[in-house]
Structures are given as C-alpha cells and as structure tokens.
N, C-alpha and C positions, 0 to 999 in steps of 0.2 A: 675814441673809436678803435684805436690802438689795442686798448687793454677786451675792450667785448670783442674783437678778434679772437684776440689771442685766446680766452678762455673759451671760445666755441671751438676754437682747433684742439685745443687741448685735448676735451675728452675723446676725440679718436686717433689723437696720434700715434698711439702703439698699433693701433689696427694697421695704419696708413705705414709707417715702418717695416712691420712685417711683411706687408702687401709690398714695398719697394725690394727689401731684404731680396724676395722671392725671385724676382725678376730676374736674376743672374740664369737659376736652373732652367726657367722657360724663356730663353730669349730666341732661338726658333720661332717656337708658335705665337710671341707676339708680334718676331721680323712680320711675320703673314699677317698679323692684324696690321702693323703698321703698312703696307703694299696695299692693302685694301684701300685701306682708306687714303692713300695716296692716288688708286687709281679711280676715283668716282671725284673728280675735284667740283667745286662749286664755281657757279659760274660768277664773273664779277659782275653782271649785274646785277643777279640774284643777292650775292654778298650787299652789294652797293643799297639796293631798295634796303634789305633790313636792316643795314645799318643806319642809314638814314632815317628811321623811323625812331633812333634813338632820341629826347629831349631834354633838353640842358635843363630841365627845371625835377626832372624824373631819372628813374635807375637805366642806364645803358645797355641795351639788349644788342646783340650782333650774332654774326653767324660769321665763324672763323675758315679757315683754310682747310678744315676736316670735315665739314658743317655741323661744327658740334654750335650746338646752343650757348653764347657765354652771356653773362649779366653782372653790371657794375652797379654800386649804388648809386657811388658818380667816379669824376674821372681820376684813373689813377696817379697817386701822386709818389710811388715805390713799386721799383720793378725791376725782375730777377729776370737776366737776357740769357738764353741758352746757346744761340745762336752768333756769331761775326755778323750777320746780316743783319740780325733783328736789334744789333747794338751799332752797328752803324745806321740805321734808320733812327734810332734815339739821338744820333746829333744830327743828324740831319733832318729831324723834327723838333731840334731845339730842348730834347729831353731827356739831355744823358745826363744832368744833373739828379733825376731819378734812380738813375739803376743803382742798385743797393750789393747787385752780385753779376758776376757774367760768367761769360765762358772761359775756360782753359787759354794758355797762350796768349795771351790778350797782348803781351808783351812784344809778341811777332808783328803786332799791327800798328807800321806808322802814324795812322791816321790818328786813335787812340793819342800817341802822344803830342800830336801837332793840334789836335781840338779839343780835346778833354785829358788833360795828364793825370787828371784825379780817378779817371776809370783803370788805373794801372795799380792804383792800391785798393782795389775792393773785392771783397773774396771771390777766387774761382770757384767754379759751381760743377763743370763738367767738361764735357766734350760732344762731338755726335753720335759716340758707343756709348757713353754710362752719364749717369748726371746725380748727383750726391741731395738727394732728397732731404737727410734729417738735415743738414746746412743749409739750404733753401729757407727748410720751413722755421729754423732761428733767424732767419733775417724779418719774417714779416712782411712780407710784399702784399702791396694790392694786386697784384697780376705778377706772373710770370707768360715770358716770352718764349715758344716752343717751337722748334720744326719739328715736320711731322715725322722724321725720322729717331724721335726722342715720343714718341704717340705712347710707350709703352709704361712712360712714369703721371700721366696724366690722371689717373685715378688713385694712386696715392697722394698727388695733389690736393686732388679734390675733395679725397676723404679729410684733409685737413684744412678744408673751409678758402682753401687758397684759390682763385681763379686761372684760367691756364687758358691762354687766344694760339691756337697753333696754329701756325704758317707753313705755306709751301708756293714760294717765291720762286718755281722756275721759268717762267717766261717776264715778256713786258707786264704784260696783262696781269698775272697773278701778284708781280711786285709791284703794281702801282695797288690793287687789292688789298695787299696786304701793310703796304702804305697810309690808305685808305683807313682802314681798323684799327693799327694802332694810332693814327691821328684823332679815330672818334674817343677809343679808351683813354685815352690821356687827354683830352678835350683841347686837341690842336687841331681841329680840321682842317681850319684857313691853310694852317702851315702846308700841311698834305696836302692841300689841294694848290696850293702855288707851285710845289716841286712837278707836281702831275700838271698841270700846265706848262712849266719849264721843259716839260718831255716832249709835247707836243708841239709849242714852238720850238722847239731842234727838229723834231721829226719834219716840220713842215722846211724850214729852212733847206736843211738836208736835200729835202727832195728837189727844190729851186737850183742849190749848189750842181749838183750832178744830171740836173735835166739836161736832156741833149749830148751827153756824153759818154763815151764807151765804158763797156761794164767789166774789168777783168775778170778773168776766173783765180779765184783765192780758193788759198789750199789756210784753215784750220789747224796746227800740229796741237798736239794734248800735251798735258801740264810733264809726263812720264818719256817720252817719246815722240819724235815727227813719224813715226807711224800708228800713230794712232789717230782720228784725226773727228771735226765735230760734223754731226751733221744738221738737215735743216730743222729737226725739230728740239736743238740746244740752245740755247740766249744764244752764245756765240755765231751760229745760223742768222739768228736775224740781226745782228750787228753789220756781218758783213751785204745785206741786202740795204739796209738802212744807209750803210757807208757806201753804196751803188758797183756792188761788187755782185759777181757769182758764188755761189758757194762750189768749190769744184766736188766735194762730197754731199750735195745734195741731193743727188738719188737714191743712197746710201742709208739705210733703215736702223731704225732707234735711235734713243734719245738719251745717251751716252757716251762717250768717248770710244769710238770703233776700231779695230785694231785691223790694216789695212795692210796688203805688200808691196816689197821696193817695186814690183810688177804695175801693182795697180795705183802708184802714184806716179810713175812712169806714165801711163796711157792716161793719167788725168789729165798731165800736162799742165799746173799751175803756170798763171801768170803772175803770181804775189804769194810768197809765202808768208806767214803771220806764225810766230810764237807766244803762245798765251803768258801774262805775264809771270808765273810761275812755273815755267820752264826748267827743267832739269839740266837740259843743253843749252847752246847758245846758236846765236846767228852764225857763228866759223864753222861751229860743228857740221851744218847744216850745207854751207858754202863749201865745205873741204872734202868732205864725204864723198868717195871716187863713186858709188854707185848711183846718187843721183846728178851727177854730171849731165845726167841729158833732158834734165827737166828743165825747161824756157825760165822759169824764176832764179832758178839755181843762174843761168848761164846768162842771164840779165842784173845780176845780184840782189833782184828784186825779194832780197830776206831779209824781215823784219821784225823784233819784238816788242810789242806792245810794254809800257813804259810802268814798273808795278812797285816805285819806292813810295804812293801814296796808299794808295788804296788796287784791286782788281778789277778792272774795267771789264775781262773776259766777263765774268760771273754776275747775277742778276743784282748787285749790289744797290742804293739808291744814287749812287754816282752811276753806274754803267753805261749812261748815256754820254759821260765823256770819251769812253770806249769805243763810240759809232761815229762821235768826231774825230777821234784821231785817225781812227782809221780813214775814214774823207779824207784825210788832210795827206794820209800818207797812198791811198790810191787818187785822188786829183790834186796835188799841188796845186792847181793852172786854177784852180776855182775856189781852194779853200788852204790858203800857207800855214803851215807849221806853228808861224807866228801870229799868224791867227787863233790857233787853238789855245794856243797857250794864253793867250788875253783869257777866251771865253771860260780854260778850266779855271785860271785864276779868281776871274769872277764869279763863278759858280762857289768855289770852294770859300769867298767871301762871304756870300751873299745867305748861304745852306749849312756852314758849316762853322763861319765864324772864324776864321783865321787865312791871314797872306799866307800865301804857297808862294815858296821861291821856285821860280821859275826852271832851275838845272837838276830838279827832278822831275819834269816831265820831258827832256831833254837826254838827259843822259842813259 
C-alpha cells in the first residue's frame, strides 16, 4: 500500500511544493482564510453523527474541525502531528507509537519524555507559523494531524494524496470532538470514548465535591503577565467554574487573553489568584508587588500556580481535566485534599498514558 501511495503522490509533487513554496508571499490573505474557517466551527454533534457513520469493514468518512470532508481507506497506522495537542492525544489514545513526525520543540515537553521518549527522535515538521511540507510528504503518513491555524498548508497536502483531519480543540466540547476523530482515524474509539467518559465522571464528582459550598471569585493571570487575565469564553473559564469558583473576569469580552489595569483588578477584588502554568512571573512577584497590596488574595496569600512540570492543564490539553481538580483541590481543601488529587492524577496518567508519575511534580 506503501509504494501505490507513494507513486499517486508523486506525479503532483512539484505542483504541491510550489503551492507550499508560495505560501510565505500570501500569508495575509490566507491568516483571513484561516479566521474563517475558524469562525463557523462545526458542531460536535454534527461532527459526532458523521463520524459515526464510519464502518470498520468500509473507508472512514468524518468531518473534521474545519468541516472539511476527510476519508480513510481504513485506519491510520502513520501519522505526522503538527500540533503539542494533537501529539498529546496520540499517547493518550495509545497511538504515539504512530507518529512518524511532529512538531518543533518537542524536547520542551515532559510528558514526551515520561511516556514515549521515542517521540523525541523523530523529525520536527514545524511550528504554528510555518510547517515544512517537502518533509511531511518523505515521511509517508496516512494522515497528518493539523490545527487550524496551519489551514493554509492543507492543500499542498492534499495535492499529494496525503490526508489532513484539522482540529480546533478550544473548548471542552471541541477537545473531546476532536478526541472523538482521531480515535475513529486511527480505529481506537473504545480508547476515546473511555477518556470522554473519564471527563464526565470528574465533571459529575466535581459538582457532588463543591455542592453546598461557597464559590470564590478567581482572578485568571496569563501565561506574559497578571494583567492580562482569561475570560469566560477561554478553557481556562470553564476550569475555574468546574472547580466551583467565580471567574472574577467573567464579564469581560473575548476569547483571548485580555489585557486589564492595576485599576480594574483592584475593583475586581480576587479571592484566589491562579498563575497559569507557563507563567513568566512567579507567585512572589505577584505577592510583593506594592501595587496590588490591596487586593483580598494578595492580602490572604491566596496566590497560586498551577503545577506545569508534566503537561498544561491551563490549555485544552487531553489531560486538562486534571486542571479543574486541582484547582477544587486548592479552592476546597475541606472537600477534596491535595492528597487526594495526586492519587487521582497519578492514576489517570497510569491508566491514559502509561507511566507512574512521581508524585513531587505535582507538588512542587
């Protein structure tokens, strides 16, 4: 199957190169194609029904995170990740033994070498500004892994016979979708559909933990800066809802990182401040800072960073639901101990991912 591949991609490779080559001079007018088609998202059930219709005895038909059309003969057994996410959901669907190429940096990501150290020798492919097409298409993959903000190389792809399932994993919803898809592409569904289970008994537990209990107002700070800060319609948003908090930037519009002043975090008035785990600052900075001296978290020491020598829990990741426990754990002690979470991530990262997690990196 390997070699009538290759020799259908062949005869348009130069076309599809040239077509990539180009990309550089119009990356403008395709940023606008990519926005587009990031802002009409498909809905998961939509997603869900066609992908469902796919049959293990027949070619795999789905509808991806852009609603482009994709089609497998069957499931992929070679796969080129563009994305940190879309390669963290390969071990955590049991199918990083596949990826043949990934993204840039790969060497930044603990997790990489705590469940698969073999993803740290296999060719970098890109980034989320460029991604190297003629090296892609010498690997040979049944599918490549895409977010949509890489939408602009998908038809030099294409033109060489390669498949492309693009993602846009920003919420719960869209990452168990996109969960979903590459479980039907790779024919793990079961696996997929146990983790999206696993979300859902934490989501339901969650809500039992913190029933009946006061909700603080949490201040968000961004990865650059604690004035910048997330609002309700970022993962982070609904982490801190999930973990039975306020969002104290939840009036606060878009779905970005907001850039807010010493003023108006002042009149927000946290009761918990939260550092996302890729913070530039630290918890002192935060604590020593003369100017927010008079915000109740600051003056309760209630500042805290989310825990990021495994993996980012802030970000829509397929762990991120450890994210919404920790934080329970560090907004209600009385109902869910510290030492309790660390059982639960341990177990998760056993059970999903295939390797003990010692315990003083989620601690420390």
């Amino acid at each position: 199957m390997k070699n009538a591949k290759f020799l259908q991609r062949a005869g348009a490779f130069a076309l599809a190169l040239t077509m990539a080559l180009s990309l550089a001079g119009c990356g403008q007018a395709a940023s606008g194609s990519s926005q587009a088609a990031s802002s009409a998202p498909v809905s998961s059930a939509a997603a869900s029904s066609e992908a469902a219709s796919s049959q293990a005895q027949g070619p795999i038909q789905l509808t991806d995170q852009a609603g482009r059309q994709v089609e497998l003969e069957e499931p992929a057994q070679s796969l080129v990740s563009c994305y940190y996410i879309t390669t963290y959901a390969t071990l955590a669907l049991g199918v990083s033994d596949r990826v043949v190429g990934l993204e840039k940096k790969a060497e930044t990501r603990p997790v990489y070498q705590m469940a698969d150290p073999a993803l740290l020798k296999k060719p970098q492919l890109g980034t989320l500004k460029e991604f190297d097409v003629e090296a892609a298409a010498a690997l040979e993959p049944d599918l490549v892994l895409m977010p949509v903000k890489l939408m602009d190389y998908v038809d030099a792809l294409t033109e060489l016979g390669i498949p492309v399932l693009v993602v846009d994993p920003e919420d719960q919803d869209r990452l168990e979708e996109m969960l979903t898809l590459i479980g039907q592409a790779c024919g793990v569904e079961d696996r997929a559909q146990s983790l999206i289970d696993y979300y859902h008994e934490q989501e339901d537990r969650m809500a039992q933990l913190i029933e009946g209990q006061e909700s603080p107002l949490v201040y968000m700070g961004g990865n650059s800066s604690y004035l910048e800060t997330a609002t309700n319609a970022m993962y982070q948003g609904s982490l801190i809802q999930l973990a039975g908090g306020q969002n104290a930037a939840g009036e606060l519009e878009g779905d970005y990182w907001t850039e807010i002043s010493y003023e108006s975090l002042l009149a927000m008035a946290p009761e918990v401040i939260i550092l996302p785990s890729a913070a530039s600052y630290t918890v002192e900075d935060v604590l020593n800072y003369a100017q927010l001296a008079g915000v109740p978290a600051v003056e309760e020491g209630r500042v805290y960073q989310m825990p990021g020598q495994v993996e980012e829990w802030d970000s829509p990741v397929p762990s991120g639901i450890l994210g919404a426990l920790w934080l329970t754990s560090t907004l209600h002690p009385e109902s869910y101990s510290q030492e309790e979470f660390v059982v639960d991530a341990q177990d998760f990262y056993r059970e999903f991912y295939g390797f003990e997690l010692d315990a003083q990196l989620l601690t420390a």
